[in-house]
C-alpha positions as CSV (number, residue, x, y, z in Angstrom):
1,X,82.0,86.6,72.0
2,X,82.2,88.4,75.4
3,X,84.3,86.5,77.1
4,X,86.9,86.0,73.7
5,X,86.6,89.7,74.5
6,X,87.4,89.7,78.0
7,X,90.2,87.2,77.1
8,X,92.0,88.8,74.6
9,X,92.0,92.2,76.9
10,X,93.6,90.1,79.7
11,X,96.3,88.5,77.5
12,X,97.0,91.6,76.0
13,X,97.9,92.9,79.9
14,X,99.6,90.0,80.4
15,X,101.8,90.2,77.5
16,X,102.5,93.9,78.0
17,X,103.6,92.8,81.5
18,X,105.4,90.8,80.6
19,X,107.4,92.7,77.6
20,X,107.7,95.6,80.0
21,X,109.7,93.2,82.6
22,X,111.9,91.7,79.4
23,X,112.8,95.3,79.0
24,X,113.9,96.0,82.8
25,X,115.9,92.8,82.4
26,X,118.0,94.5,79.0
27,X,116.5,91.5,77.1
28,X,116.1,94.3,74.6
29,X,116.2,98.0,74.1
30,X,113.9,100.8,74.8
31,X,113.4,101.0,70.4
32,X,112.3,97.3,70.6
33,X,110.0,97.5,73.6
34,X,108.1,100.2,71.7
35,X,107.3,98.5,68.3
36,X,106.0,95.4,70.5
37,X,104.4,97.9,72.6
38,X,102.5,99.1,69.4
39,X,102.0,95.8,68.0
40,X,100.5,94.5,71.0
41,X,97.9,97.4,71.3
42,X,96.9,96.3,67.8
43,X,96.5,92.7,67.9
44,X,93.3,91.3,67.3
45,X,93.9,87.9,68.5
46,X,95.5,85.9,71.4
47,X,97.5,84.4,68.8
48,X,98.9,87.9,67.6
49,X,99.8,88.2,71.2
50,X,101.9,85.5,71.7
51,X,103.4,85.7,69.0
52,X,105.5,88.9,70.4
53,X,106.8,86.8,73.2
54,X,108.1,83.8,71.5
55,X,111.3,84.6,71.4
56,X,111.5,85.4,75.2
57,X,110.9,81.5,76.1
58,X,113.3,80.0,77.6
59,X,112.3,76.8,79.2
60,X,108.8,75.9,78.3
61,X,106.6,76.9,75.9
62,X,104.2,77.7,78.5
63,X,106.1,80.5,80.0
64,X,104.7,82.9,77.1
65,X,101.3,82.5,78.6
66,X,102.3,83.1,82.0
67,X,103.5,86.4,83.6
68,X,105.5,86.2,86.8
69,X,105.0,88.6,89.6
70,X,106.8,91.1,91.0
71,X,109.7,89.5,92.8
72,X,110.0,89.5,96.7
73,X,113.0,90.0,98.1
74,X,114.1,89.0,101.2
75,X,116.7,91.4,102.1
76,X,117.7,91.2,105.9
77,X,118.7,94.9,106.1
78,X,115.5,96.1,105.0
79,X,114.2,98.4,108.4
80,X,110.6,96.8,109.5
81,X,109.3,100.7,110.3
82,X,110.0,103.7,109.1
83,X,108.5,107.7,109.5
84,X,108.5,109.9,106.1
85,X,107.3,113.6,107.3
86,X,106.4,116.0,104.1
87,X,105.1,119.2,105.5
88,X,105.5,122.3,103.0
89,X,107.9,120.0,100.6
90,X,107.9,117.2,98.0
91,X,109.3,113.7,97.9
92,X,110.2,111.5,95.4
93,X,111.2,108.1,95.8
94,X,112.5,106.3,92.5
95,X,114.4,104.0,90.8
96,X,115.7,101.8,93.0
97,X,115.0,102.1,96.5
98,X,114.3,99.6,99.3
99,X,110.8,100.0,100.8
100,X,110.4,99.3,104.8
101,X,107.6,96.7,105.8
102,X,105.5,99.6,107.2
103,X,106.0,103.3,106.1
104,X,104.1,105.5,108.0
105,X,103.8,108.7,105.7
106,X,102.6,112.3,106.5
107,X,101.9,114.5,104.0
108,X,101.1,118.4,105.2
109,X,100.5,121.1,102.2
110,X,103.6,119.0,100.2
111,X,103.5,116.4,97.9
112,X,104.6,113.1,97.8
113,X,105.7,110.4,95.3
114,X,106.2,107.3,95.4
115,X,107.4,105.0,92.7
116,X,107.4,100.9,93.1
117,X,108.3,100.2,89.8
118,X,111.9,99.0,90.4
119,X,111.3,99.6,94.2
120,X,112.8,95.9,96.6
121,X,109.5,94.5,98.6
122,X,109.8,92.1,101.1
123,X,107.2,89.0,100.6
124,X,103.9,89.4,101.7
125,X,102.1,92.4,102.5
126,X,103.7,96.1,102.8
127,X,101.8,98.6,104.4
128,X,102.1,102.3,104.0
129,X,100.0,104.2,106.9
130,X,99.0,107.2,105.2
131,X,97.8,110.8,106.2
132,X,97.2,113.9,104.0
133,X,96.2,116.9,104.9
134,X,95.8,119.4,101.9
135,X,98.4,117.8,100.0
136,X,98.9,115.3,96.8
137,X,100.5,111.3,97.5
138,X,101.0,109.8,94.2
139,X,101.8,106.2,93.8
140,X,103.4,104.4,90.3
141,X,102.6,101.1,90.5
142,X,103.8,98.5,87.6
143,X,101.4,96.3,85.4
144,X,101.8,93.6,88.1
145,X,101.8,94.7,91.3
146,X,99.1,94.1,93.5
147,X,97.2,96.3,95.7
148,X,94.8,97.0,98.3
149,X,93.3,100.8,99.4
150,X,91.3,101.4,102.8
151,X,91.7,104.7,102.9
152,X,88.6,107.4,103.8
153,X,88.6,110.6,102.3
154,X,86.8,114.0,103.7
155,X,86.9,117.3,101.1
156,X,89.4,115.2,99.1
157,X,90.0,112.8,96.2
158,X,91.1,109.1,95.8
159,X,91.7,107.7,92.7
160,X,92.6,104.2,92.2
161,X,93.3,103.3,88.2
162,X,94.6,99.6,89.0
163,X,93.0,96.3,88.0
164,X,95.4,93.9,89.8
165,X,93.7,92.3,92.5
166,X,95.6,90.9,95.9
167,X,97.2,87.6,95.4
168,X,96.8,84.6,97.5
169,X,100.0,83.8,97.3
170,X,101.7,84.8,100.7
171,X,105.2,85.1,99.3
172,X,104.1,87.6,96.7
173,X,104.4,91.4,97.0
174,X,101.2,93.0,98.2
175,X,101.2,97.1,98.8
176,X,99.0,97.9,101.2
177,X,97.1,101.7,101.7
178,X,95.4,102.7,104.9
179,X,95.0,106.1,106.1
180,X,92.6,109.0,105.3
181,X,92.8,112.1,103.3
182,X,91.5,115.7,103.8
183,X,91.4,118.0,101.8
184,X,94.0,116.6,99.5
185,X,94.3,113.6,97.1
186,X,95.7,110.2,96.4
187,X,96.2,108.7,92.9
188,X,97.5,105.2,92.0
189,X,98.5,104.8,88.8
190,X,100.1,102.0,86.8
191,X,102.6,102.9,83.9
192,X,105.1,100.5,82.7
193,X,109.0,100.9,82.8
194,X,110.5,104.3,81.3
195,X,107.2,105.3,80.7
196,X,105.3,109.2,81.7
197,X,102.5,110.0,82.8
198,X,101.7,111.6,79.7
199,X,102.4,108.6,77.8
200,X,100.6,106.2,80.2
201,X,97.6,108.9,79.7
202,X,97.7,108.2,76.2
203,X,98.2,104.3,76.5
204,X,95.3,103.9,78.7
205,X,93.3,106.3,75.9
206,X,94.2,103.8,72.9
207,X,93.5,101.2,75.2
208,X,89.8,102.0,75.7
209,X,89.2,103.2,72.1
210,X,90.4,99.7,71.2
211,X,88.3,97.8,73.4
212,X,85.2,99.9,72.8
213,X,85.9,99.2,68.9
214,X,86.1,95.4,69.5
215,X,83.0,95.3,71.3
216,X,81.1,97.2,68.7
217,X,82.4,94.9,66.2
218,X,81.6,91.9,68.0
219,X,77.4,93.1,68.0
220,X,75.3,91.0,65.7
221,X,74.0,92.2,62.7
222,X,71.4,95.0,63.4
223,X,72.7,96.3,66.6
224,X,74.5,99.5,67.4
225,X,73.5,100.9,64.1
């Protein structure tokens, strides 16, 4: 029962993924996205699941059980370094933006964001060089992306909420954080398309209260009583 457990919770990421990158491709509208959304948080079975993406096949009937990646873009005009200084300030970088193959970022008493979720990556690994110093670097990741943190922290926080792991595929998008912070923070979050922080709070909320209500169902008789 533990791993149909285990299973169900990965589809059900998988097909949020994946309804999430329908709806950045205008396959349907925001209204649409959210009663699958719902839907999908309250399936009980794989079968449930797949059921909300059988109308996005269009090949093979397998592609509703996989979900592609984040797509690499080769783009020759994309710079190989670049310097982003935040000292006393804030950043934002959204929407749309190209992302260099290494970023070296300073953050000093400022704030930083940085949003990947319709950022261009090259393939392979993009590294961001990080250092804070009594500041805040936030990072939006989507439900797909892939990322590894080496970063030390002294008098400071970092806090990574992202299951993805690194891919071993070398033509895949992989974000990359080294660095340190002191006295400061560094959160990595994952929210899907259009969606808040306060929304992706609440997601993530439902999300556990549904998966600690599956496990208590799935105790035999007798236990957890």
């Amino acid at each position: 029962m533990a791993e149909s457990l285990v299973a169900l919770r990965d589809r059900r990421e998988h097909v949020i993924a994946r309804l999430s990158e329908s709806y950045a491709e205008d396959v349907f509208d925001v209204d649409e996205l959210e009663r699958r959304l719902d839907l999908a948080h309250g399936a009980r079975t794989v079968a449930e699941l797949d059921a909300l993406l059988s109308d996005l096949v269009t090949s093979t009937a397998s592609t509703a059980l996989v979900v592609a990646g984040p797509t690499a873009i080769d783009d020759p005009t994309r710079p190989e370094q670049k310097k982003l200084r935040v000292i006393m300030s804030s950043v934002e970088r959204r929407g749309r933006w190209s992302v260099p193959r290494h970023l070296d970022l300073r953050v000093l008493w400022g704030n930083a964001e940085l949003d990947f979720r319709d950022a261009s990556l090259g393939p392979g690994v993009t590294t961001i060089h990080v250092r804070v110093f009594m500041g805040n670097f936030e990072v939006i990741l989507p439900p797909t992306l892939a990322i590894d943190v080496d970063v030390s922290s002294f008098a400071g926080s970092v806090t990574e909420r992202h299951r993805v792991p690194p891919d071993a595929d070398p033509a895949r998008p992989v974000i990359r954080i080294e660095g340190a912070v002191r006295f400061g923070n560094l959160e990595i979050t994952t929210r899907l398309p259009g969606e808040t922080a306060r929304d992706a709070h609440r997601r993530e909320k439902r999300e556990r209260k549904e998966l600690r209500g599956a496990e208590t169902r799935a105790l035999p008789p007798g236990r957890g009583q």
